[in-house]
C-alpha positions as CSV (number, residue, x, y, z in Angstrom):
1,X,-41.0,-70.7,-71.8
2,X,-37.7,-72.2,-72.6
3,X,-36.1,-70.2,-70.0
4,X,-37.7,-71.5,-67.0
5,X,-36.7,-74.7,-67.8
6,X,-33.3,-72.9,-67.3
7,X,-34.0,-75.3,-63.8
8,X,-30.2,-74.6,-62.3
9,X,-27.8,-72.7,-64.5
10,X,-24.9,-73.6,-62.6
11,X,-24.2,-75.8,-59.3
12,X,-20.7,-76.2,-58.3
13,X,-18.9,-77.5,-55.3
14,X,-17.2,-75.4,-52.5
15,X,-14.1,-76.9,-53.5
16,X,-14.4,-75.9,-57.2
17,X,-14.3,-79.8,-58.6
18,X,-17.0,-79.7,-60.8
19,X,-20.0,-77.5,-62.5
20,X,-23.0,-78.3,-64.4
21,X,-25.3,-77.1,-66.6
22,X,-28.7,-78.3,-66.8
23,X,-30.9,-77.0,-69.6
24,X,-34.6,-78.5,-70.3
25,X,-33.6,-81.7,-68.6
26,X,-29.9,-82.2,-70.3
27,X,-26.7,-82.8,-67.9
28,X,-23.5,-81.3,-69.1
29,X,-20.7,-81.5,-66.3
30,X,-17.1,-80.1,-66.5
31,X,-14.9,-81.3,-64.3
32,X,-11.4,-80.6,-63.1
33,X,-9.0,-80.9,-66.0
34,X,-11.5,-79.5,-68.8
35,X,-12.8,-82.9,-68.4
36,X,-16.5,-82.7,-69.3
37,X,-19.1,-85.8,-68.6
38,X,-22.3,-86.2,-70.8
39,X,-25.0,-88.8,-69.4
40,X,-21.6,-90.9,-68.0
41,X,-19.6,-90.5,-71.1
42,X,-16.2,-89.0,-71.3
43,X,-15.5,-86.0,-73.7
44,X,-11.7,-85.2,-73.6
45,X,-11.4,-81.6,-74.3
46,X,-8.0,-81.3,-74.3
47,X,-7.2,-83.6,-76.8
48,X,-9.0,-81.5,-79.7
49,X,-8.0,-77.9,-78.9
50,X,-9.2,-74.8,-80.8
51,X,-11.8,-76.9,-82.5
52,X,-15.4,-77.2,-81.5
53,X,-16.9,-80.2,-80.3
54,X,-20.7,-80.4,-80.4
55,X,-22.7,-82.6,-78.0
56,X,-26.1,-83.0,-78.9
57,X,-28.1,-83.7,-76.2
58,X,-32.1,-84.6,-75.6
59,X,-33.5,-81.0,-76.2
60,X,-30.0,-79.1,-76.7
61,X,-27.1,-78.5,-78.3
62,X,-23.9,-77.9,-76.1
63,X,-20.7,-76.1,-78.3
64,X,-17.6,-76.7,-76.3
65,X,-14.0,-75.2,-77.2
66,X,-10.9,-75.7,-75.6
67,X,-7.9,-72.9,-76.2
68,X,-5.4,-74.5,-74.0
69,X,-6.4,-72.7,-70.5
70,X,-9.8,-72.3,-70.6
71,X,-13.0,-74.6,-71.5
72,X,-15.8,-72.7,-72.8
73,X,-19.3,-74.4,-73.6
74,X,-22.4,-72.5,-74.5
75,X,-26.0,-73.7,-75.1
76,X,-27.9,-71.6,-77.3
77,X,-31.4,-70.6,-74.9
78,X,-33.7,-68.6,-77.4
79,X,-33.0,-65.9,-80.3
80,X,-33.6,-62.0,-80.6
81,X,-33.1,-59.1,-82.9
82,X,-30.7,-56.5,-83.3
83,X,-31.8,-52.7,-84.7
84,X,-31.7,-54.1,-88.3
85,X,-34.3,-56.9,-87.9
86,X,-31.4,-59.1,-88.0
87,X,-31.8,-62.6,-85.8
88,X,-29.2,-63.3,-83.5
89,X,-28.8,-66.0,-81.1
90,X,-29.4,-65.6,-77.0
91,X,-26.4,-67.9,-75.4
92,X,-25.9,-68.9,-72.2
93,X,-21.7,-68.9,-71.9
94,X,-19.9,-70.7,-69.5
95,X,-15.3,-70.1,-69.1
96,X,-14.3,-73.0,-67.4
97,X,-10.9,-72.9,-66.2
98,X,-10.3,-76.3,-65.4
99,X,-9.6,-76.1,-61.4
100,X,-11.7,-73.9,-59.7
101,X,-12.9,-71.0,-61.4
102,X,-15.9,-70.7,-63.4
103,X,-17.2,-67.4,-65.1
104,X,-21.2,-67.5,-66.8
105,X,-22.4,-65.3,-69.3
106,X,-26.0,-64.8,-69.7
107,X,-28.6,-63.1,-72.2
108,X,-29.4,-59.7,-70.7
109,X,-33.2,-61.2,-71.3
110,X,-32.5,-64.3,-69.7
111,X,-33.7,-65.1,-66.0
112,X,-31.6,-67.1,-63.5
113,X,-31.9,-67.9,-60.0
114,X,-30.1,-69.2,-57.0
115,X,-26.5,-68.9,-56.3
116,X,-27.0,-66.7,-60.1
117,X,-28.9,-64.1,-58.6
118,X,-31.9,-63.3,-61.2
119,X,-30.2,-61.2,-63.8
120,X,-32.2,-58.0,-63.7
121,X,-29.3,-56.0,-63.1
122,X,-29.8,-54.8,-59.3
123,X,-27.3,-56.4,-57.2
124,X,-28.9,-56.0,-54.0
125,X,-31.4,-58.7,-54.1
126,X,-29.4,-61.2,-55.9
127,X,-28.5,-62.9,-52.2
128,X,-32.1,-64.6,-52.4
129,X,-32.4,-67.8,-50.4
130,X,-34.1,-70.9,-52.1
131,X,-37.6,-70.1,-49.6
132,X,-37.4,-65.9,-51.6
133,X,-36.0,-64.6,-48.2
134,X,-33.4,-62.2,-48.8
135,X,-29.6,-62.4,-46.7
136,X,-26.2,-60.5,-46.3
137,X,-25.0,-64.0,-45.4
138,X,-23.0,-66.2,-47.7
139,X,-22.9,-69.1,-45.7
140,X,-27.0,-69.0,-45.3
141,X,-27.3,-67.9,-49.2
142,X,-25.2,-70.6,-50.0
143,X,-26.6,-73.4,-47.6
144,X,-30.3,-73.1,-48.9
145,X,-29.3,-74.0,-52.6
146,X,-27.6,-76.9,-51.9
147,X,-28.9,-79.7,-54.0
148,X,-28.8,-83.5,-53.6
149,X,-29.4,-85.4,-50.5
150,X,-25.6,-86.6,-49.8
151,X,-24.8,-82.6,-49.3
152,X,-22.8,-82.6,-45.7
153,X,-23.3,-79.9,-43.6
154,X,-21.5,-76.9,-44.4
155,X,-19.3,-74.9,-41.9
156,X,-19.1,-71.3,-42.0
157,X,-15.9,-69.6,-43.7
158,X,-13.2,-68.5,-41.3
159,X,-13.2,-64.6,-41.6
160,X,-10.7,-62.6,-43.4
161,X,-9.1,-61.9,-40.4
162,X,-9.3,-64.9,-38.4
163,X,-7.6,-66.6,-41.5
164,X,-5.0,-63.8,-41.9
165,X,-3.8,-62.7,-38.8
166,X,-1.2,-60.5,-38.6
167,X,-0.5,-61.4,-42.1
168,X,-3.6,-59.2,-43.0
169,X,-2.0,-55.8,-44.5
170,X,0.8,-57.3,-46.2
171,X,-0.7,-60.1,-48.3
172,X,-3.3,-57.3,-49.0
173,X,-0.8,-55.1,-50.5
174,X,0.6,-58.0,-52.1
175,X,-2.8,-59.1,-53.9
176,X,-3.4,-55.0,-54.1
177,X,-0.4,-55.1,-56.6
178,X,-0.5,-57.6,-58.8
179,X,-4.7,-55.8,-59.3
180,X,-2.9,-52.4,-60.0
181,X,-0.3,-53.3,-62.8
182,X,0.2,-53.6,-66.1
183,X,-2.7,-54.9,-68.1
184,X,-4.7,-56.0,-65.2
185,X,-4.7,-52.5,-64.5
186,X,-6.3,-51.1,-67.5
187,X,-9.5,-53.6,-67.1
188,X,-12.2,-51.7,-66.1
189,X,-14.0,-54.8,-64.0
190,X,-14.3,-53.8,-60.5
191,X,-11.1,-55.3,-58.9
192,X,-12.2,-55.6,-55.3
193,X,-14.0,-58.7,-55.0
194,X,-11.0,-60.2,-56.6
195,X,-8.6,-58.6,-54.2
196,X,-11.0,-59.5,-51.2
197,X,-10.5,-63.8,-52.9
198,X,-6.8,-62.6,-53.4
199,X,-6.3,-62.0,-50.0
200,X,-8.4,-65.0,-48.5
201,X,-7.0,-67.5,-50.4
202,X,-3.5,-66.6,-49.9
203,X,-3.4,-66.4,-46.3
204,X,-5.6,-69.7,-46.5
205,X,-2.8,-71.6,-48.8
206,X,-5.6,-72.9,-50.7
207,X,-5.1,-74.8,-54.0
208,X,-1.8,-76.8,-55.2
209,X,2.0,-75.7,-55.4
210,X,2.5,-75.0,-58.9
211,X,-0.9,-73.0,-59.1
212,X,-0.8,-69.9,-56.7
213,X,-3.7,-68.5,-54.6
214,X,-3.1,-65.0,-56.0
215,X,-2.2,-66.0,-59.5
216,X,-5.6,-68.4,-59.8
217,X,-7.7,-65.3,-58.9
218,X,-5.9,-63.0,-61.1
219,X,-6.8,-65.7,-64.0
220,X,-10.2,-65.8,-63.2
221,X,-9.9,-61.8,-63.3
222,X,-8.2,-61.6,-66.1
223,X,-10.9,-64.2,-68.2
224,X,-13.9,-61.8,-67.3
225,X,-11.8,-58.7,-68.9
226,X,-11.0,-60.6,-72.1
227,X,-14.4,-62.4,-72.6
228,X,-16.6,-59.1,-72.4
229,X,-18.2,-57.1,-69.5
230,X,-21.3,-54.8,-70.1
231,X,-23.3,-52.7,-67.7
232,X,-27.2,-52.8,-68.2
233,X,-27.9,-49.7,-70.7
234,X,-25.1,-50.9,-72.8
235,X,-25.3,-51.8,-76.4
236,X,-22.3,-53.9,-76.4
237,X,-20.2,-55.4,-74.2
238,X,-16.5,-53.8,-73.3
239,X,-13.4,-56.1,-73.8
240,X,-9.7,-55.6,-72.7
241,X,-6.9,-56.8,-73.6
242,X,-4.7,-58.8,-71.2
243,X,-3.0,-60.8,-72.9
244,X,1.0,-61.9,-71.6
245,X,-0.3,-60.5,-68.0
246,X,1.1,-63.3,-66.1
247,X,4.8,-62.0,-66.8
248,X,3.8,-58.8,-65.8
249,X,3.0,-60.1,-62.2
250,X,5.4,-63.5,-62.1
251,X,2.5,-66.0,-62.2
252,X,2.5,-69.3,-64.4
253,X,2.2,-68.8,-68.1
254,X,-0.7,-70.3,-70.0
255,X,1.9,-73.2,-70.7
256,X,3.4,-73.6,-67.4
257,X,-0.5,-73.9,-65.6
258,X,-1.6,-76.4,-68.2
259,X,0.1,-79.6,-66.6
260,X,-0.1,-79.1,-63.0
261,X,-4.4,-77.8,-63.7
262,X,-4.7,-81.5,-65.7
263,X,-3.4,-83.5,-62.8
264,X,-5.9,-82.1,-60.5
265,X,-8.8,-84.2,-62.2
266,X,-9.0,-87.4,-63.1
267,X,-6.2,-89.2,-65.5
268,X,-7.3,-89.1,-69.4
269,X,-6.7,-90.7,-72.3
270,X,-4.2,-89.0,-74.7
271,X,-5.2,-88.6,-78.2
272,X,-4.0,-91.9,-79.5
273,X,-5.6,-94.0,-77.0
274,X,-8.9,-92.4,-76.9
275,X,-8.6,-92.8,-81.0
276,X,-8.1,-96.4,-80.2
277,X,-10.4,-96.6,-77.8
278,X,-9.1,-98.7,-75.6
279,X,-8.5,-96.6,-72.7
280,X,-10.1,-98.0,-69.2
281,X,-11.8,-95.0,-67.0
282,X,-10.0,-95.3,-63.4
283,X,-12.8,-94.2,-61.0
């Protein structure tokens, strides 16, 4: 079954610095800056945007596209067939925003597990620990899919409140706003897990100057809306349109976030020297 060898859809750091997709035994990682890493070579993204680079792999083919703010890749996993008897591809989709956030998009027949949850559309046993036991605990969800030997020893998240303070209801209202206007608005994605990040983050200071807290969760938001949502039952999935919702809330434009997300990762090549080829890799 090609899907079990689906071994780990998706690991990513705490810190957001890198995800990878490992399908039948082939390593894709994208790492901060749309920089993506095939078997230890270097695939600069960002240099070739709006066309599709395809990496061909030992028992896949990975499709990447870069649109100047967010990486996608997908990996076709199997195919189906609509009403018609027509044959259509099963995909498993990953958004990559370059810095932290990363949306996945999987076949409704497709099964995943670990920090995935196992796509059969009930939400209440997707916190399944790596030994099947079930937890309300992200920390413990979190810590039993770790993976590699060199993993430190997590620490448990500060709560909400501890983090906040007395800072708590007006960063909320703050995060509550930017959820509650204009296009963001109209999305029909349930909002609160965002505002709950929203509010963490923020009070936290997480992340670098010229890329707010609340502005990096509304663009992780505001990806899911735009991409496609569906709710098991549904035919097709829903998308809204969000476009231009940064000015509605004062967060960096699509143009504004590209520099300061790039300098997060490692330097690259620009598109003369990696032409050339004589650009030198500083680890």
């Amino acid at each position: 079954d090609h899907y079990k060898s689906l071994k780990a859809v998706v690991s990513t750091q705490s810190t957001g610095e890198s995800a990878t997709l490992i399908v039948t035994g082939d390593f894709v990682e994208l790492q901060r800056g749309w920089l993506v890493n095939v078997d230890g070579q270097k695939v600069v993204p960002k240099n070739r945007p709006n066309e599709e680079i395809t990496i061909t792999g030992r028992s896949s083919k990975f499709v990447l596209k870069f649109d100047g703010a967010t990486l996608m890749m997908y990996v076709v996993v199997g195919t189906t067939q609509d009403a018609n008897g027509k044959e259509l591809e099963e995909r498993v989709v990953l958004y990559w925003d370059g810095y932290v956030s990363l949306t996945i998009q999987t076949p409704m027949s497709t099964g995943t597990c670990g920090m995935c949850g196992n796509n059969d559309g009930k939400a209440s046993n997707d916190m399944r620990t790596r030994r099947k036991g079930m937890t309300t605990d992200p920390f413990v969800f979190g810590e039993s899919w770790k993976i590699g030997r060199r993993c430190e020893v997590g620490v448990p998240a500060e709560s909400v409140g501890e983090v906040c303070g007395e800072r708590y209801s007006s960063v909320r209202q703050e995060c509550e706003d930017i959820f509650s206007s204009g296009k963001l608005a109209q999305c029909g994605v349930d909002k609160e897990p965002y505002v709950a990040g929203c509010v963490y983050d923020e009070c936290k200071g997480q992340f670098v100057p010229d890329l707010p807290p609340k502005c990096v969760v509304a663009k992780a938001y505001a990806t899911v809306c735009e991409k496609g949502s569906w709710e098991r039952g549904d035919d097709l999935p829903i998308f809204w349109d969000v476009e231009g919702w940064e000015g509605e809330v004062g967060c960096p434009t699509e143009g504004e976030r590209f520099q300061p997300t790039l300098d997060t990762g490692c330097p690259q090549p620009t598109s003369e020297e990696e032409l050339r080829g004589d650009y030198k890799w500083r680890i």
